[in-house]
C-alpha positions in Angstrom: 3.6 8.0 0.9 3.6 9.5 4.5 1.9 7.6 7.3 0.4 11.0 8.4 -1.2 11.4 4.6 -3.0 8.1 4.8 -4.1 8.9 8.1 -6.1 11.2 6.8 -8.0 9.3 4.8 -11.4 7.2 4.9 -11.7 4.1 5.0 -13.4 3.7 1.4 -10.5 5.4 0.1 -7.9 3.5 2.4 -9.4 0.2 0.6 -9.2 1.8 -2.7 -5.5 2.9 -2.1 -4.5 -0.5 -0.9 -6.1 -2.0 -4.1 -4.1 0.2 -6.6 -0.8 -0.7 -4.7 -1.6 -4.5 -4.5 -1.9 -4.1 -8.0 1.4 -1.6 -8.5 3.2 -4.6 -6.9 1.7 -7.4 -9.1 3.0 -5.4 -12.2 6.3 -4.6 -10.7 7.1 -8.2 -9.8 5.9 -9.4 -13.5 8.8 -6.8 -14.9 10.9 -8.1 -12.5 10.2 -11.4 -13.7 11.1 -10.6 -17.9 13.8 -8.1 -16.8 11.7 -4.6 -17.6 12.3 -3.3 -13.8 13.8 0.2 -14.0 13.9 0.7 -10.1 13.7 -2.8 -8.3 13.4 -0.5 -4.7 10.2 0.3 -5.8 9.0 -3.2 -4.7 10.5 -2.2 -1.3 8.8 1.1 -1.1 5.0 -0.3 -2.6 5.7 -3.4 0.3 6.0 -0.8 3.1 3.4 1.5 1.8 1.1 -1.3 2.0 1.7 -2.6 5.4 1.2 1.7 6.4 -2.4 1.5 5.0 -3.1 -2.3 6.8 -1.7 -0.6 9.3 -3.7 2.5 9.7 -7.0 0.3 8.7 -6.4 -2.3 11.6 -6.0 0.7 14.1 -9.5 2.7 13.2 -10.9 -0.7 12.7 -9.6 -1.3 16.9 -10.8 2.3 17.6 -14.4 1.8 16.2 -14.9 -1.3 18.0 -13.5 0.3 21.1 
């Protein structure tokens, strides 16, 4: 996911998008765990997608309180 497409989003759906991925993650690393994981670079790609929305939720968070 591009920074620029989560930018565009609200910040209801920025918390509902970082709750699928946290979730995405949790079920990657328990196939990683019993040796299911067809792609183990999707760990790295969910990882940075969810530091992009913290991200982009820290900095409207700064701007609204600005």
């Amino acid at each position: 996911m591009k920074a620029s497409e989560i930018r565009e989003m609200t910040a209801a759906e920025l918390e509902t998008k970082l709750k699928d991925l946290k979730a995405e993650l949790f079920n990657l690393r328990f196939q990683l765990a019993i040796n299911q994981l067809d792609n183990p670079m999707r760990i790295t790609a969910v990882k940075k997608d969810i530091a992009r929305v913290l991200t982009v939720m820290n900095a409207k968070s700064s701007e609204k309180n600005a």
